[in-house]
VOGU-3710 file (C-alpha; in Angstrom, 3 decimals, decimal comma):
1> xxxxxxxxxx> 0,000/0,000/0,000  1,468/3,434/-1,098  0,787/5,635/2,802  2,440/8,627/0,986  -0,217/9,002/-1,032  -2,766/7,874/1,529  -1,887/10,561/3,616  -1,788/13,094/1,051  -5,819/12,833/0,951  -6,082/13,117/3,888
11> xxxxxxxxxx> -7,181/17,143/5,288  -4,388/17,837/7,757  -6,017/21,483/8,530  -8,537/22,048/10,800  -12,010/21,560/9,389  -14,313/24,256/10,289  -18,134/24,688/8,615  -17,191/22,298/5,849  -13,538/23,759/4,799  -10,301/23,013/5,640
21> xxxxxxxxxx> -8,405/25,829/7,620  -4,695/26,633/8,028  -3,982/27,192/11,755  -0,974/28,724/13,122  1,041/25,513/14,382  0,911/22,258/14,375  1,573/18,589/16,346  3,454/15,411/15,242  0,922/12,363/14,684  3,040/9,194/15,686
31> xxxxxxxxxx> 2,799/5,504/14,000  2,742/3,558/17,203  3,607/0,360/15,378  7,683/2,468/14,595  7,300/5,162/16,410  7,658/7,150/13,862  5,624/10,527/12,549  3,363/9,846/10,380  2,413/13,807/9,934  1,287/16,727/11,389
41> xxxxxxxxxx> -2,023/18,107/11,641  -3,267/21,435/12,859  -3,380/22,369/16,576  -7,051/24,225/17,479  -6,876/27,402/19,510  -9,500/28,855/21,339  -10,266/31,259/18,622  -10,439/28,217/16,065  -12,916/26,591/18,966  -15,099/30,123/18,689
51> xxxxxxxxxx> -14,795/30,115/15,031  -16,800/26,598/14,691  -18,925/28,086/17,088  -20,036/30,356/14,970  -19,820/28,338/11,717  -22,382/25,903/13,723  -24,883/28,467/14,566  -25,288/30,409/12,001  -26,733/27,364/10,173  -28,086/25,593/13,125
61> xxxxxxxxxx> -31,816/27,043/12,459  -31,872/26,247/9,056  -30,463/22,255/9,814  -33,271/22,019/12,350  -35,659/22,820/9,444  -34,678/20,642/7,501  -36,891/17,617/6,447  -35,999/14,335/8,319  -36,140/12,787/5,168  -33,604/15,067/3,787
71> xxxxxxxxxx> -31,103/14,554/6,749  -31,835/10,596/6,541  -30,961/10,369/3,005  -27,556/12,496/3,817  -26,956/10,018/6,014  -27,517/7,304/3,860  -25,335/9,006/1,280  -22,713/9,069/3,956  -22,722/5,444/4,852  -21,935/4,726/1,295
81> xxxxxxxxxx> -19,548/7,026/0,876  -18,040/5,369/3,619  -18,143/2,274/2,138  -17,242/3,017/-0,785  -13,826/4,082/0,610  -13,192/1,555/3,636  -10,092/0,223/2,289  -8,239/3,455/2,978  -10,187/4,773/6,119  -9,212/1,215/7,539
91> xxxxxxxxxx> -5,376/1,527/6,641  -5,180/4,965/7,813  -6,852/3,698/10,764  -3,790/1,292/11,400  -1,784/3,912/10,478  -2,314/5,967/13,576  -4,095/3,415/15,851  -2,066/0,499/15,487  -4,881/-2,448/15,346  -4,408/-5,008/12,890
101> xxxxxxxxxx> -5,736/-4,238/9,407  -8,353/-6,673/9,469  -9,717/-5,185/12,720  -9,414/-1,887/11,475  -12,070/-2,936/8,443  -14,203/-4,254/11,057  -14,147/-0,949/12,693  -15,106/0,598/8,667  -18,391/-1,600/8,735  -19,185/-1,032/12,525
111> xxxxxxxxxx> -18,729/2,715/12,186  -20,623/3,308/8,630  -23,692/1,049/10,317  -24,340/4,016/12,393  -25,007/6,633/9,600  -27,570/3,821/8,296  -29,254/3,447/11,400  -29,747/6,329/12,016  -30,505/7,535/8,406  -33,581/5,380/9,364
121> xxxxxxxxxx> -34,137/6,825/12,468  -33,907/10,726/11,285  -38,041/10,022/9,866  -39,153/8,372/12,702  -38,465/10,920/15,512  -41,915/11,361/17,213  -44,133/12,799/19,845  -47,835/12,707/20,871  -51,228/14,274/21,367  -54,019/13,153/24,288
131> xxxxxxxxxx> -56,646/14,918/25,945  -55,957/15,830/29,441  -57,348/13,322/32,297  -58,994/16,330/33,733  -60,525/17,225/30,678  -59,375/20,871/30,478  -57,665/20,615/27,391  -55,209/19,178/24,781  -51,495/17,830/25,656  -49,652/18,130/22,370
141> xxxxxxxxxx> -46,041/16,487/23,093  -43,020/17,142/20,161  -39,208/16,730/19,906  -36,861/19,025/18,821  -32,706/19,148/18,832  -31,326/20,152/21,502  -28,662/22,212/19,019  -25,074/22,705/18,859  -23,137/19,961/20,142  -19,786/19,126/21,237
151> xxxxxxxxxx> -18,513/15,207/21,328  -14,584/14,457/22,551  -13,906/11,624/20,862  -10,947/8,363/22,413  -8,297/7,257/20,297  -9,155/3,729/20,707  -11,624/3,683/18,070  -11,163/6,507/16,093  -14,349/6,120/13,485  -17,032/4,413/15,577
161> xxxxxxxxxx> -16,743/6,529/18,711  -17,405/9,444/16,443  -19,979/7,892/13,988  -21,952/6,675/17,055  -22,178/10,604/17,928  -22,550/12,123/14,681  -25,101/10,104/13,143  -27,880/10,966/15,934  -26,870/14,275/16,170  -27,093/15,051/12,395
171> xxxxxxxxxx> -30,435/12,679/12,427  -32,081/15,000/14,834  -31,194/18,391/12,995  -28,127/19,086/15,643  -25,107/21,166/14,306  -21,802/19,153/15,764  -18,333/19,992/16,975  -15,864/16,701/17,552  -12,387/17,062/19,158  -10,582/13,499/18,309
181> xxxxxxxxxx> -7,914/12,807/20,406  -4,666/13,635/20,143  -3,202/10,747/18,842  -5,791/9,779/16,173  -7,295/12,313/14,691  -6,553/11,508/10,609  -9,335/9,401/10,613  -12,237/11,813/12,013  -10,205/14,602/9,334  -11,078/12,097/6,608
191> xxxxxxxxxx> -14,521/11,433/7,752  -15,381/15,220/7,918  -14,068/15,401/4,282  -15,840/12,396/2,943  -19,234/13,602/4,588  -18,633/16,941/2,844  -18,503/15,194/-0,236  -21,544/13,014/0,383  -23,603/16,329/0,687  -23,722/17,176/4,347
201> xxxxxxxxxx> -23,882/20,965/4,346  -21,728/23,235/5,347  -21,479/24,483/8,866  -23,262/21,305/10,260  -19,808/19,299/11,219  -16,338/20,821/12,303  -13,340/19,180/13,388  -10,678/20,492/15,842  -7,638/18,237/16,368  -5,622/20,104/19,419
211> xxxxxxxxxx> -2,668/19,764/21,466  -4,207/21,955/24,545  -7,712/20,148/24,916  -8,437/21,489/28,285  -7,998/25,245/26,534  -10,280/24,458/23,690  -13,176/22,731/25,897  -13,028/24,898/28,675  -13,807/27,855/26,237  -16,735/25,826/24,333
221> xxxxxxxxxx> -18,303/24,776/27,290  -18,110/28,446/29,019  -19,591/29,793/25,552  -23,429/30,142/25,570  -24,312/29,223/22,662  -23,322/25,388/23,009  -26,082/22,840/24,248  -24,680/19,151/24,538  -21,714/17,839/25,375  -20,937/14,386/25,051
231> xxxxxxxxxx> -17,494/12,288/26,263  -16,408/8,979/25,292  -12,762/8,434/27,681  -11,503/7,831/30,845  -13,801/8,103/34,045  -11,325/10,687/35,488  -11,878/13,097/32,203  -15,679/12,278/32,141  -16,242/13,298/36,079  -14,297/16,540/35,403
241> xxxxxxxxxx> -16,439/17,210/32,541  -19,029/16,967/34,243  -18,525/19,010/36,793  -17,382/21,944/34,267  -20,188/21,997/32,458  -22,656/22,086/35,614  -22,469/25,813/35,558  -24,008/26,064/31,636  -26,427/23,108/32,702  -25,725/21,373/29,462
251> xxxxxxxxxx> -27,042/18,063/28,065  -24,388/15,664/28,733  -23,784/11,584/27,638  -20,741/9,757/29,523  -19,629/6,821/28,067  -16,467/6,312/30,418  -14,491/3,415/31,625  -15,300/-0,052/32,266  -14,303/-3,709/34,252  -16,057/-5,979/32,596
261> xxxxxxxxxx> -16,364/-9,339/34,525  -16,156/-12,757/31,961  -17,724/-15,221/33,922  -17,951/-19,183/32,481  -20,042/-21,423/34,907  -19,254/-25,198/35,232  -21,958/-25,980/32,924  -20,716/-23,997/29,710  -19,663/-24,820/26,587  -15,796/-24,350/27,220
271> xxxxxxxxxx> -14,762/-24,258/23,263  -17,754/-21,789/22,598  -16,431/-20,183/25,714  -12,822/-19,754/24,910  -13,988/-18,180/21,521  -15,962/-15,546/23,191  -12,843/-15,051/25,657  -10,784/-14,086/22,683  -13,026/-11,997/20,878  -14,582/-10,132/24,407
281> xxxxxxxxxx> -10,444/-9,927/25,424  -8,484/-9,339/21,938  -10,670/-7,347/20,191  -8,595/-4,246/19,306  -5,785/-5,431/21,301  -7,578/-5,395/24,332  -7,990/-1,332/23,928  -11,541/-1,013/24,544  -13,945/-0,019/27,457  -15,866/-3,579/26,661
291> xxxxxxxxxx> -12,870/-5,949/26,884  -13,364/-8,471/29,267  -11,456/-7,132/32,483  -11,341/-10,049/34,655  -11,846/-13,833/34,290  -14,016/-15,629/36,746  -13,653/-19,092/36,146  -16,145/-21,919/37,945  -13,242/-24,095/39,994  -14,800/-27,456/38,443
301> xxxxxxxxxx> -13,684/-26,320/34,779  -11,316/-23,908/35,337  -7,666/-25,452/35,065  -9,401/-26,679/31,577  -10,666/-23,427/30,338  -7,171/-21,775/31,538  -5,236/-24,344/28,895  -7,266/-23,721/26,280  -7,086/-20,104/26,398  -3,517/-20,013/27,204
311> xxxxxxxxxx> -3,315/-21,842/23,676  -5,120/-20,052/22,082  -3,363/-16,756/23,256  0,236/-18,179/22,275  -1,190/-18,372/18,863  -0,963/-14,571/18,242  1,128/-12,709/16,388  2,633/-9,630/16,887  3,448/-7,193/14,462  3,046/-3,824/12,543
321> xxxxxxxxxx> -1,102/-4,308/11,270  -0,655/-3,570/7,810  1,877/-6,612/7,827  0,997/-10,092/6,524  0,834/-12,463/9,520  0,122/-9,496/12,200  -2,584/-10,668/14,474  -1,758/-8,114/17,071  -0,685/-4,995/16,532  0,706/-2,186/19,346
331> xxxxxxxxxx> -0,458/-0,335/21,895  -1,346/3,420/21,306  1,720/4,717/23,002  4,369/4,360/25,623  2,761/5,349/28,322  0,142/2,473/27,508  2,542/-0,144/27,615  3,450/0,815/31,235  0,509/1,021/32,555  0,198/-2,617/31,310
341> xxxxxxxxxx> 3,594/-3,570/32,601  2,718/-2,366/35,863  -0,708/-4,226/36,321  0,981/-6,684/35,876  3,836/-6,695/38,070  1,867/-5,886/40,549  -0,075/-9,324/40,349  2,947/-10,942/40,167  4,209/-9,804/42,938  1,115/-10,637/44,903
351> xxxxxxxxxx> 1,126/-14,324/43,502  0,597/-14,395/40,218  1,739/-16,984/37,576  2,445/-15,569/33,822  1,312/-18,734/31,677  2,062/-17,293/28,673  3,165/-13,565/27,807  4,314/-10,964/30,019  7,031/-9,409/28,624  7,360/-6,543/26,211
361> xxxxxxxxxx> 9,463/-6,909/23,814  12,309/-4,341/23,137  11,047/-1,270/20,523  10,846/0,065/18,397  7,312/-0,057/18,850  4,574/0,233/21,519  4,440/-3,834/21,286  3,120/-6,037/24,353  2,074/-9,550/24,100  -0,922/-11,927/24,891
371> xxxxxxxxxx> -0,674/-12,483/28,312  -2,635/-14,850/30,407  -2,075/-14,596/34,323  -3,724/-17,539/37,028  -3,572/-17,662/40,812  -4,522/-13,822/40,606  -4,818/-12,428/44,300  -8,355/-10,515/44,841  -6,101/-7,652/46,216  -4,356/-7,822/42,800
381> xxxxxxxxxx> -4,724/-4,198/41,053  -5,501/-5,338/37,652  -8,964/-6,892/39,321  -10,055/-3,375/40,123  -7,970/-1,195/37,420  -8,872/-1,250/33,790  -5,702/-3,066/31,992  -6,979/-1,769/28,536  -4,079/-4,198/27,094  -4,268/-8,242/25,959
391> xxxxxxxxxx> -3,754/-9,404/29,540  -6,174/-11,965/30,573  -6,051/-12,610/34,357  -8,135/-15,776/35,799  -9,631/-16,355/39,008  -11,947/-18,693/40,039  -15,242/-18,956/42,029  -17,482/-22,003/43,706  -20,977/-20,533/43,588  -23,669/-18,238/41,294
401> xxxxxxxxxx> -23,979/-16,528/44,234  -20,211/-15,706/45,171  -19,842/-15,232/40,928  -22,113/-12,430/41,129  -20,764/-10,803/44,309  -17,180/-11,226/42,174  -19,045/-9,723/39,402  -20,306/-6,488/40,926  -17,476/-5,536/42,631  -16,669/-2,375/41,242
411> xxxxxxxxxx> -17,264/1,015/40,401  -17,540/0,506/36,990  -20,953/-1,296/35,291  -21,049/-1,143/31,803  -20,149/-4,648/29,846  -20,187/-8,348/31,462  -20,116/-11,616/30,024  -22,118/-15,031/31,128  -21,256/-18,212/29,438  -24,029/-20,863/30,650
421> xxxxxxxxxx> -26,234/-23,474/28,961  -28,317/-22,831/31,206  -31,715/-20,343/30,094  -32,644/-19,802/33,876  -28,983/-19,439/35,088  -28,631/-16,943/32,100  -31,717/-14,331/33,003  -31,210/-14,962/36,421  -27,395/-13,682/36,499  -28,086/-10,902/33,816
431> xxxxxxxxxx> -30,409/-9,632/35,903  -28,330/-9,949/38,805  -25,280/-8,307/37,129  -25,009/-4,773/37,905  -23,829/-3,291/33,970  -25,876/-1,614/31,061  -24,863/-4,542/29,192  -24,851/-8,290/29,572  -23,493/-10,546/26,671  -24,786/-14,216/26,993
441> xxxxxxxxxx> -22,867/-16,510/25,056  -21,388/-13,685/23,015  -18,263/-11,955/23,258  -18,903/-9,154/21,106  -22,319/-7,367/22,083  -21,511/-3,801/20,379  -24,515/-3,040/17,557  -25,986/-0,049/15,799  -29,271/-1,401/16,354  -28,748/-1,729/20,790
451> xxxxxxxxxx> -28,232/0,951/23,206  -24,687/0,852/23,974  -23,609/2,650/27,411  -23,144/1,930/31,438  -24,374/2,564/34,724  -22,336/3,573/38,218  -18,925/5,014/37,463  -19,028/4,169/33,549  -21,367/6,898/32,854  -24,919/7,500/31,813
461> xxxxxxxxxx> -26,315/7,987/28,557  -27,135/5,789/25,483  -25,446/5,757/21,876  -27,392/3,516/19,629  -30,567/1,582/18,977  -33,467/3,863/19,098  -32,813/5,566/22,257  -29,238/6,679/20,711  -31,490/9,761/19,129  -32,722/10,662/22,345
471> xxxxxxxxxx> -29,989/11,957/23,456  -29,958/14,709/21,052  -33,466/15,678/21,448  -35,369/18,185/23,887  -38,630/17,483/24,905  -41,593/20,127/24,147  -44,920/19,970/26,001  -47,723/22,441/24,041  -51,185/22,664/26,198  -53,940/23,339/24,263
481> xx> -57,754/24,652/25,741  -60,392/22,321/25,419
//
């Protein structure tokens, strides 16, 4: 694949109201596979932040006006654009991300779905009209968008965390500004372009890539004229957020951190199981808020489960992902592979045995390997701290009861994972589980179609499935004499 060229379609400005912008300096962009810059990309000011501002207002009004039908089939247009060029938003994806390639496609098709989805859902935004119980008069009920929004976007998946915000907000007749993170934000600079060219107007979307983006959203939040903010990151970040934009009273949606328990009871399919580990652990490298966290392992099958996974975590490969052979690429950046390295050290030190993995390997790169760790210690850090890394650490359990209890403790609630062939055991722990969502049998739950998002310390808020919209909707109540 020729990246020169790649990158040489790719807008490296910032994108404000539909056109690319010069700004007066610039960042590196870093290929975490090498190490390596890839580019550099313009660094937002405050008075860039102010300019989309203004770009997104003065055409706010007339995007609220305009037919859902209209905005749906954008939308649609979108998705195919999309499509159309996945090869190269998947590469470039790689690129600055580091997941393998065919991940990175995955991430293409995940992201687009959201545009289609809601391209559907743009038409069927609706409200109602009853008489009042006292019989005084008419209650006339009708949506409308909330308006200029502002969504920070994670590196971790640099299309779908944005597409899952973009699509509702542009379904619903919002105007939008993104901030991607720092170190991936080619791939929300391409979207923006692509979406121009699929017919979105101008002034609707704007992209700020900055170096300083506690500057940019402090000064976007404090403006008036924004309505909704909405976070996808760390819980740290998201709590702050929070309480900054208390003072504006602004719409918010938190989808923040996660420790998602993978429990497999003695009664489970162990092969079916051991797939679901790998996709619920490896998928993107382990970088993402759904990754199973923690294994807890009924004691009757677990020394079997642990060999089988241990296999099939020696099997991957790690590489560069636009390499042949790659089935795991790096982490996003030094400080990642730390963090990792000290997780687990610290179970190690507390008991743990490395059965396979464990060691990064020298650089250049942000490389660290499959890792599976057993005998983990309940006081062991990486039980309560999310590894965000391919490290699977097992512990086991006697009881449903003592499973759940495992299960729920933490702060965080927004993915788990039940492996039972058992239909009672299965509604009866899913219930039980304290998370906004429960995969049964399945290690990948994420879809357009479902309301993705957490309870307790992983946020609030729902992206997707038909109460994704709602989120970028305010509710009108019109009374009417009888």
């Amino acid at each position: 694949m020729d990246t020169t060229k790649l990158l040489s379609s790719v807008p490296t400005g910032l994108w404000i109201g539909g056109v690319e912008r010069e700004a007066a300096a610039q960042f590196d962009v870093f290929n975490p596979a090498t190490g390596e810059v890839l580019t550099q990309v313009a660094d937002a000011t405050v008075a860039d932040g102010i300019a989309a501002v203004e770009a997104a207002t003065a055409v706010q009004d007339d995007w609220a006006a305009t037919p859902p039908r209209e905005r749906g089939e954008i939308l649609r247009s979108v998705f195919e654009t999309i499509t159309a060029h996945a090869d190269d938003i998947a590469a470039l994806m790689t690129l600055e991300m580091g997941k393998v390639l065919a991940e990175s496609k995955g991430e293409v098709k995940y992201g687009a779905e959201f545009f289609r989805w809601f391209a559907e859902e743009a038409v069927r935004i609706d409200g109602r009209y009853t008489g009042s119980p006292a019989g005084t008069g008419r209650i006339l009920v009708s949506k409308a968008p909330v308006g200029l929004c502002y969504a920070i976007t994670p590196w971790n998946f640099p299309l779908a965390m944005g597409t899952r915000k973009i699509g509702p907000a542009v379904a619903a007749g919002c105007t939008m500004i993104v901030k991607p993170a720092q170190e991936t934000p080619l791939t929300m600079l391409l979207l923006a372009k692509l979406m121009d060219e699929a017919g979105l107007p101008k002034g609707v979307l704007s992209v700020l890539p900055t170096s300083k983006p506690g500057d940019l959203t402090g000064a976007l939040i404090d403006d008036g004229r924004l309505r909704k903010l909405t976070f996808t990151g760390s819980t740290g970040v998201g709590k702050a957020l929070v309480k900054q934009s208390a003072d504006k009273l602004l719409r918010t949606s938190m989808e923040l951190g996660g420790n998602a328990p993978f429990i497999v009871f003695d009664d489970a399919d162990l092969d079916a199981a051991v797939d679901g580990a790998i996709l619920a652990k490896m998928r993107n490298g382990g970088e993402a808020c759904t990754a199973a966290n923690r294994f807890h392992v009924a004691n009757p099958v677990r020394a079997e489960f642990t060999e089988k996974l241990v296999k099939r975590m020696s099997e991957f490969t790690l590489g560069d992902g636009l390499k042949d052979g790659s089935t795991l690429g790096p982490l996003i950046n030094t400080k990642q592979v730390k963090t990792v390295e000290d997780l687990v050290s610290d179970a190690v030190a507390k008991g743990a045995t490395v059965a396979v993995g464990g060691v990064a390997p020298e650089g250049p790169g942000n490389f660290y390997p499959a890792t599976v760790l057993t005998d983990v210690a309940p006081e062991s850090r990486i039980l309560k701290e999310e590894v965000f890394g391919p490290v699977a650490p097992i512990v086991g359990f006697d009881t449903e009861e003592e499973a759940i209890a495992v299960a729920n403790d933490t702060d965080y609630g927004l993915a788990a994972y039940i492996y039972t062939q058992s239909l009672d055991r299965a509604l009866r722990v899913a219930e039980a589980i304290e998370s906004g969502m429960v995969g049964v049998n399945r290690g990948v739950i994420s879809d357009a179609a479902a309301p993705f998002g957490g309870i307790k310390e992983s946020g609030f808020g729902r992206e997707g499935g038909i109460e994704g919209i709602e989120e970028y909707l305010d509710t009108k109540y019109i009374a009417f004499t009888q």
